[in-house]
N, C-alpha and C positions, 0 to 999 in steps of 0.2 A: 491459749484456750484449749480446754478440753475436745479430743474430736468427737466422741459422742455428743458435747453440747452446742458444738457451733455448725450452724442451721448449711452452712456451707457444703459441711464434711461429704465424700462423697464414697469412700473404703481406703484401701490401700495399696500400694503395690506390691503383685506378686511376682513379676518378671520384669527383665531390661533386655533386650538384644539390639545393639546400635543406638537409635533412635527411636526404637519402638518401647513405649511401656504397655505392661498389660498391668490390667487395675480390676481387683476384684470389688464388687460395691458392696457398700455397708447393709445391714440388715434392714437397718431402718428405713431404708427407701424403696419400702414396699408400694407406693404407692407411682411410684416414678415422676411428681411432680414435688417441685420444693418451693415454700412461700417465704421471701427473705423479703425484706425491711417492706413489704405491702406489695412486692413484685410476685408476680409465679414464674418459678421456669421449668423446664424441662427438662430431666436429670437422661445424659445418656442419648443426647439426640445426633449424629454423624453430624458433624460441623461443629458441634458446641466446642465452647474453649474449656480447658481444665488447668489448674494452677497446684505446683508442687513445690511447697517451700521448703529451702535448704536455708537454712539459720537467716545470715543476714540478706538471702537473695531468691528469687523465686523462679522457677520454671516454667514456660508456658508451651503446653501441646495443645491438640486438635485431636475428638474424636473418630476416627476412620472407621471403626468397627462394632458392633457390640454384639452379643450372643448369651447364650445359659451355657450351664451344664448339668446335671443331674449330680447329687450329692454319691449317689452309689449305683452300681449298675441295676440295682431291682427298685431301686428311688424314685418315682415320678414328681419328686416335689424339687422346681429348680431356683427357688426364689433366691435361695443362701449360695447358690453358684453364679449368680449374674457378672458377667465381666464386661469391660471396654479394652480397646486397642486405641491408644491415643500414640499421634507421632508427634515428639518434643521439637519445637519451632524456633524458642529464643527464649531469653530469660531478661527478669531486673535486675538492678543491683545500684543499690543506692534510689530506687525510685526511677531510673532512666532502663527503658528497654531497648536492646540487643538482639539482634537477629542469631541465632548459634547457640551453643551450650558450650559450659568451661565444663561441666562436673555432669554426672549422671542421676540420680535416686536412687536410695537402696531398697533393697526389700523390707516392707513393712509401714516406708514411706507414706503418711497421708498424702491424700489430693481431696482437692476441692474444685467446688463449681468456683465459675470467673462469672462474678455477679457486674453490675451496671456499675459500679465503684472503680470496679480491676479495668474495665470495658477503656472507663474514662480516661486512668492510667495511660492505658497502651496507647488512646487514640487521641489524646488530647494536646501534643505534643505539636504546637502550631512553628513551622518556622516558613521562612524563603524557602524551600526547597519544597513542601507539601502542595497537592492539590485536591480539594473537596470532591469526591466523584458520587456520595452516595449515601448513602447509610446501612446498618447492620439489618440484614433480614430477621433479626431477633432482638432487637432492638434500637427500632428507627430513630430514636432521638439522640443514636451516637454516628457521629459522622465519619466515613471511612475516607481514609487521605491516602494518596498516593505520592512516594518520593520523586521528584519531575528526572533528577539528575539521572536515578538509575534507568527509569522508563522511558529515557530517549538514548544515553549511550547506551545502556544492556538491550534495549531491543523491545519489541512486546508484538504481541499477537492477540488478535479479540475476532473470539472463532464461536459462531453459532449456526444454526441450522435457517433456514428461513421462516421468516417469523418470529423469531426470538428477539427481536429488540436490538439487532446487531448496529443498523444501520443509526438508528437513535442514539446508541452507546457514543458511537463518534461522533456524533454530533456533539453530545455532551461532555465528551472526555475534552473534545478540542476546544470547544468553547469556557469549559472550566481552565483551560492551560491559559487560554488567551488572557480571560477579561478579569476584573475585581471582583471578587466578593468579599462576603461579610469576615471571611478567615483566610482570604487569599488576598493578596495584591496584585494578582494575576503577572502575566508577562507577554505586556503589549511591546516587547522587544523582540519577540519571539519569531523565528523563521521556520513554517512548514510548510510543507508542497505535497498537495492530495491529489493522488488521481482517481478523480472520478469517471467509472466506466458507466454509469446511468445517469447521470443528470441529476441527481438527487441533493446535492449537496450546496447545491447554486443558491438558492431561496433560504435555507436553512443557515448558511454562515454568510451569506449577501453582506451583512455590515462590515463582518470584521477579516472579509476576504479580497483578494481582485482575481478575477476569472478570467479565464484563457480556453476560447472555444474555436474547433474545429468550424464551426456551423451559428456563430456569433447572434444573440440577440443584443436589445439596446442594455447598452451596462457591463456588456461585457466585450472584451479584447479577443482579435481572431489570433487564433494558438498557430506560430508557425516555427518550423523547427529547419533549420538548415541544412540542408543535405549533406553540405561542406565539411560540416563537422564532425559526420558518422565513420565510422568505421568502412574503409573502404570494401572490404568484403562484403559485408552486410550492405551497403548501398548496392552492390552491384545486384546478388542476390535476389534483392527486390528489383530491380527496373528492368535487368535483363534474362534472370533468370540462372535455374543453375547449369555453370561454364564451368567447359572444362578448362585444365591448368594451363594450356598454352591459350584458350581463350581471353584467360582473365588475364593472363600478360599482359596480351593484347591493349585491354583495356585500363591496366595498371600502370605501364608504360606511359598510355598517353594522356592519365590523372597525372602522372607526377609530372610531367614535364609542363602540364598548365600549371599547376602548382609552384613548381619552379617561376615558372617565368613572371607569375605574380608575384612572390614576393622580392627578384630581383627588381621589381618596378616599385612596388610599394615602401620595401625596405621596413619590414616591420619590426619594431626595437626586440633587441635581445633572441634574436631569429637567426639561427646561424644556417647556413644555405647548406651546407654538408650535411646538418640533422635531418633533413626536410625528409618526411617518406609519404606514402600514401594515403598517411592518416593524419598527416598534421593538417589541423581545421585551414587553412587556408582557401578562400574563396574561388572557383571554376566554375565551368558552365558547361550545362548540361547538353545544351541546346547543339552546342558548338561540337561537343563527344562526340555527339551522334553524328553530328552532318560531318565531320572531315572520315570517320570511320564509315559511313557508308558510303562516301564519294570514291574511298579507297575502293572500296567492294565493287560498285559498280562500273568503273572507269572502266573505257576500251579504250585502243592504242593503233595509230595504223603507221606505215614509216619500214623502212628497210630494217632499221632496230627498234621499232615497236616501241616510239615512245612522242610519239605525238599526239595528242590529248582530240578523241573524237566527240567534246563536249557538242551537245547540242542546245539545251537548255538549261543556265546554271539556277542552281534550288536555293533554298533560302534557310538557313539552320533556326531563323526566330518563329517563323513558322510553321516550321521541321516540314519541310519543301526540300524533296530529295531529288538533284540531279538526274539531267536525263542526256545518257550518251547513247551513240548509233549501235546498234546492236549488232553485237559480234557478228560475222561470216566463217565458213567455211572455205577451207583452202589457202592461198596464200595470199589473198589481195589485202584478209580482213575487210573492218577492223579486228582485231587481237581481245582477249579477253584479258586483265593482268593478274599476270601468273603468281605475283607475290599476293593477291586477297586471300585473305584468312580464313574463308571459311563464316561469318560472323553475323550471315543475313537474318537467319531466323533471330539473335539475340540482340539486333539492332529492330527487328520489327516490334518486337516485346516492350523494347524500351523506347518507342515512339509512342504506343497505346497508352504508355503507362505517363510519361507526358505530357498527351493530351484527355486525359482521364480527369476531369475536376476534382472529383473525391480525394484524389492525394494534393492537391493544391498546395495544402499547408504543408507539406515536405517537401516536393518537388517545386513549387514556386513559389518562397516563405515571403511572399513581400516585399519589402524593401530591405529585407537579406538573401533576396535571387539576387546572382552575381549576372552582370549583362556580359557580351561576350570575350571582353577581354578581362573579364573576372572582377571589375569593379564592382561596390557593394553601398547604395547607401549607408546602411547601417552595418556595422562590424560584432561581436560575438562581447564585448562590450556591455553595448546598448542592448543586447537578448539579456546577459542575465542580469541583468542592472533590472529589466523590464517581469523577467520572474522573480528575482530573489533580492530586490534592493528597493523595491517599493515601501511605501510606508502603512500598510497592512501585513498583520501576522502573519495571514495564512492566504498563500498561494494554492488556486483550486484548476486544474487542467479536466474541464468538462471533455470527455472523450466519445459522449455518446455517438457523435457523427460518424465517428472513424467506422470503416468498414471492416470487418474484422478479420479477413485477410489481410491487416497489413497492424492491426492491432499491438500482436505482440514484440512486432518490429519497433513498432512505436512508444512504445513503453522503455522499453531497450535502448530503445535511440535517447531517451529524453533523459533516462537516469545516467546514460553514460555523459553524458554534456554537462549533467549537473555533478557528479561524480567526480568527473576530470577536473572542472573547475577548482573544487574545490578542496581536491587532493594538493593541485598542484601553487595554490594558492593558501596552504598551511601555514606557510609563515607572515601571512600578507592582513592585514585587519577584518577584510573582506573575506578573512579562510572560515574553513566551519570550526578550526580549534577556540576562535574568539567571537565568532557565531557561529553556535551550532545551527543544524536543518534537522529537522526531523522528518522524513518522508515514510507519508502512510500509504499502502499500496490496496487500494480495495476492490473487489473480486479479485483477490491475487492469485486463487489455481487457476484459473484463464492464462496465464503467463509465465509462472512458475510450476510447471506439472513436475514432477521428478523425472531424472534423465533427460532433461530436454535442453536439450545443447542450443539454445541461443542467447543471443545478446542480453537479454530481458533475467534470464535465471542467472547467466554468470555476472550480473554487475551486480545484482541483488546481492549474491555469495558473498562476492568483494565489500559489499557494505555490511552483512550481518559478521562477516568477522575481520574486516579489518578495520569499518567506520567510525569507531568507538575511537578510534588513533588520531582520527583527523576530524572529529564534531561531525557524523554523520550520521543520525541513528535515522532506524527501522522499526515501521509500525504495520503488521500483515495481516490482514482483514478478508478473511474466507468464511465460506458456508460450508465450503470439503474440505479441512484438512488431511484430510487422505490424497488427497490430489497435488498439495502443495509440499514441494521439494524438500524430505526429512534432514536436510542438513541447514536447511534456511531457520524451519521449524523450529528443530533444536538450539538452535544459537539464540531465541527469543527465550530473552531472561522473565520477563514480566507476562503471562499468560493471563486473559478474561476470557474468560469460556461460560457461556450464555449456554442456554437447550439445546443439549444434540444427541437426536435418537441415533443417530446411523452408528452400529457398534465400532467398522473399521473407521469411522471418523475420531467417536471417541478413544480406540486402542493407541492411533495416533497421538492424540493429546496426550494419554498415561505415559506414554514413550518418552517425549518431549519432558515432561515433566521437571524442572528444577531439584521438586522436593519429593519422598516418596509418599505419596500421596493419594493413593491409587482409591482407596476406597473410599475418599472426598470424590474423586472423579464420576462415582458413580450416584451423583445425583444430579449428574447433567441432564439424565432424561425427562425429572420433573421440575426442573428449573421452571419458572414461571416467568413470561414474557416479561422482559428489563432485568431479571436478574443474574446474577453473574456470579460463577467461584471465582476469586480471584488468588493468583500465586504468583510468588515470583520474588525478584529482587526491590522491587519496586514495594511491597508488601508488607507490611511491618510485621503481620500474621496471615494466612492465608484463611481469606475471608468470605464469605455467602453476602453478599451485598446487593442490593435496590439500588439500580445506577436510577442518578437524578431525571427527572425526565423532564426536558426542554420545553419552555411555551411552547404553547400551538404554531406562533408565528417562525419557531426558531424550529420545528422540526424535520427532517427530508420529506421529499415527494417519494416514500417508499409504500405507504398504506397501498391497501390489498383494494380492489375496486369492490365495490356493494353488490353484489349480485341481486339479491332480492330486488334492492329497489331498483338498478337498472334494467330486470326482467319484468318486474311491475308494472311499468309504462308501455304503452301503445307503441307501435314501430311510426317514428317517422320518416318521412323521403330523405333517405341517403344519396349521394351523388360520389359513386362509387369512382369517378372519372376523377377526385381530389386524391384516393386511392391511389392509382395507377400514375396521378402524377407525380406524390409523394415517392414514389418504389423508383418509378426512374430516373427523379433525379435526385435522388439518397438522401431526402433532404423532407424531415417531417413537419418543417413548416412553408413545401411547395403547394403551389396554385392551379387547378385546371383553370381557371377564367380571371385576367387581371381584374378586379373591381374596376368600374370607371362611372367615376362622381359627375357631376356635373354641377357645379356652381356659379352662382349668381351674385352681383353684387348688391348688398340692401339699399334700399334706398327709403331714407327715410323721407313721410310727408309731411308736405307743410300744409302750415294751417291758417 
């Protein structure tokens, strides 16, 4: 067809550098709107698609830019200079589109609008591997799909500002992976593990979830993590605090040696007693740590060689009941104080507080995986992830609102490395993540991933965004600052949904990160409109302006914002601020000042 007659035509190219074309427009689209087959579109709008046919195959970019120029410098007429900057994304060939370019445009090249036809083309390509997340902000009766395979191994990130629909996106991204619909088959096979830092996602995926709480209502499982299994530094870290290097001997010392001696009792297959170090999971007690190391500490001694035991009252390590000997004297009668104690009081008082503390319960005494004192364990590490990752629900949800958040990011850290470990080292095994993948989504993730922050929680994340992909582990990171969240994590997230975000270092972030160069798509993050979303990425088929679907009522988080109006509207009623106060202290927001107390009666019915 001729380019002046097809309704399409949009100018031509005047330059190529990389991936960038620039496109002068036609005269004729003085009006900047074009009416194709009874549709209007909008010639020149930053996100539009644009199409460059090369004989038998076509090109497709994205507008990033558009501007004038003035015909000559005493010119004020710019109609006949209007250009776009479009960045070339992937081409057809044969009908089947391609991510990439084989070949460039030359100067002079037509382009055209990408009418609802080409739309269908690109997006209509239904296999197993697609999932429905949406539709085109320019046209909603075309569905935007995402590739499942690369958005769990390559990674992805869904970054918005609050208020932007962040928290809904995952609702509906994960419930589109999960369930069927009308162009998916969904994948009720599927294995992900969400951490929920607010509570919000309990109620929302309730059917196709099983829940793990700190702080347990009915329907859900209390979340406990075994101490056992942490990285022995980071255990100590938290319970006693930070020790110095001959301290933590101290306490290194006499981890492995319970450890030892557990598993020459146990005998656990394929366990060779030479490996064994401070970190292999094997079950010990806590309880026990503390009381023979303070018994050490406090022991006197009276005897010509100072070694007969001035116990006076012995303490009880289940109760963390600590020994009471006669207290040393002065001179030579004694008793003696023992001169081999380490020094180790203050970090054994630390780690009794932190013991008898409820709030860490489900770490320090996970249940029926607290090891009693000779380190036996109801249940073994087994029955834990059998109990997270082997159930017969999708998606595994770790409600963590309870946690306290001094202990937060330890706990996140702690959970990803157990779930990590596993499944690293179970890669060859059916049960590995190479023949089930996980997807683990991490939400408020700059809470635990800041940059530079040397714990547990940022380097296991590292370990998953670049080396998960090897062993079935992807990453899904879900912030409101990505400025806050660690630029090497960032970066390794293939697949980007980036929703509203005013904060400029938030968005210069994103541009950084960026797959593709993209830069002046990024800048319409600030008028994004609540639910929608640029999306980029590998996962992509074009990088797209998308209306993420939005979930029933009944399926959506408990994230809405409170009514101001109408809760300032109403009259104050009697508060009883004592439900307050007993909420705060015992960290627990469904506690009680006053039990209820019923009183019931039995019916009796009358005769007649």
């Amino acid at each position: 067809m001729i380019p002046g007659l097809d309704p399409t035509y949009l100018g031509t190219v005047t330059g190529v550098s990389g991936a960038t074309v620039t496109v002068r427009l036609a005269k004729s689209l003085a009006s900047g709107i074009a009416v194709i087959g009874g549709q209007t579109y909008r010639v020149g709008q930053v996100g539009s698609f644009v199409r460059v046919p090369q004989g038998y195959q076509d090109l497709y970019g994205i507008v990033t830019e558009i501007g004038a120029s003035p015909n000559s410098a005493i010119s004020t007429t710019i109609d006949d200079e209007r250009w776009l900057h479009v960045e070339l994304c992937g081409e057809t060939i044969g009908g089947r589109f391609e991510r990439g370019i084989s070949q460039h445009p030359n100067i002079s090249d037509s382009v055209h609008l990408v009418v609802e036809r080409d739309l269908q083309q690109l997006y209509s390509d239904q296999n197993d591997d697609q999932i429905e997340v949406g539709s085109l902000s320019s046209a909603e009766n075309i569905a935007v799909r995402l590739g499942l395979n690369a958005l769990v191994t390559r990674h992805s990130s869904i970054l918005g500002s609050t208020g932007s629909g962040k928290s809904t996106t995952v609702a509906s991204l994960l419930r589109s992976i999960v369930s069927p619909t009308a162009s998916s088959r969904g994948s009720g096979g599927a294995r992900i593990l969400l951490l929920d830092l607010h509570g919000e996602y309990s109620a929302a995926l309730k059917d196709v979830s099983k829940i793990f709480s700190a702080t347990p209502t009915e329907g859900e499982e209390s979340l406990c993590v075994p101490f056992w299994a942490l990285n022995s530094a980071e255990l100590l870290a938290f319970v006693a605090g930070n020790l110095s290097e001959n301290h933590q001997t101290v306490f290194a010392d006499k981890i492995h040696s319970y450890k030892v001696d557990t598993a020459r009792r146990l005998k656990y297959p394929g366990l060779d007693e030479n490996s064994i170090t401070t970190d292999t999971p094997i079950p010990f007690s806590l309880q026990k740590l503390w009381y023979e190391l303070v018994d050490f500490e406090l022991a006197t001694f009276s005897g010509a060689n100072k070694d007969q035991p001035q116990l006076v009252t012995a303490g009880d390590p289940k109760t963390l009941k600590a020994p009471i000997y006669r207290a040393h004297a002065m001179g030579s009668a004694g008793p003696f104080l023992n001169q081999a104690a380490k020094g180790i009081r203050r970090p054994l008082d630390l780690m009794r507080s932190r013991l008898l503390d409820r709030r860490y319960n489900f770490l320090l005494h996970p249940g029926e995986w607290e090891p009693g004192l000779d380190g036996n364990v109801s249940k073994d590490l087994d029955s834990l992830l059998q109990a997270w990752l082997g159930h017969e629900k999708p998606i595994t949800i770790f409600d963590l609102s309870g946690v306290p958040s001094t202990s937060l990011v330890r706990l996140v850290g702690s959970v990803l490395k157990i779930v990590y470990e596993a499944l690293f080292w179970s890669r060859e095994k059916s049960e590995g993540g190479f023949w089930r993948p996980l997807l683990v989504v991490m939400e408020e993730a700059h809470r635990y991933l800041a940059p530079k922050e040397e714990s547990v929680a940022s380097e296991i994340v590292q370990r998953i965004v670049k080396e998960g992909r090897k062993y079935g582990i992807g990453a899904m990171v879900v912030s409101q600052r990505p400025a806050e969240v660690d630029e090497t994590i960032l970066s390794q997230c293939g697949t980007l949904v980036c929703l509203r975000l005013s904060n400029p270092t938030d968005r210069a972030r994103v541009k950084s990160a960026l797959p593709d160069n993209l830069s002046g798509l990024m800048d319409l993050l600030p008028v994004l409109r609540t639910g929608e979303a640029v999306i980029v990425g590998e996962s992509a088929r074009l990088p797209v302006r998308c209306r993420v679907t939005l979930p029933k009522p009944h399926h959506r988080p408990r994230s809405v914002d409170p009514d101001v109006s109408e809760a300032w509207s109403s009259r104050r009623v009697a508060e009883g601020y004592d439900r307050v106060a007993a909420s705060w202290r015992a960290q627990d927001t469904r506690a009680v000042a006053k039990q209820p107390s019923i009183k019931r009666l039995p019916v009796k019915s009358e005769e007649r």
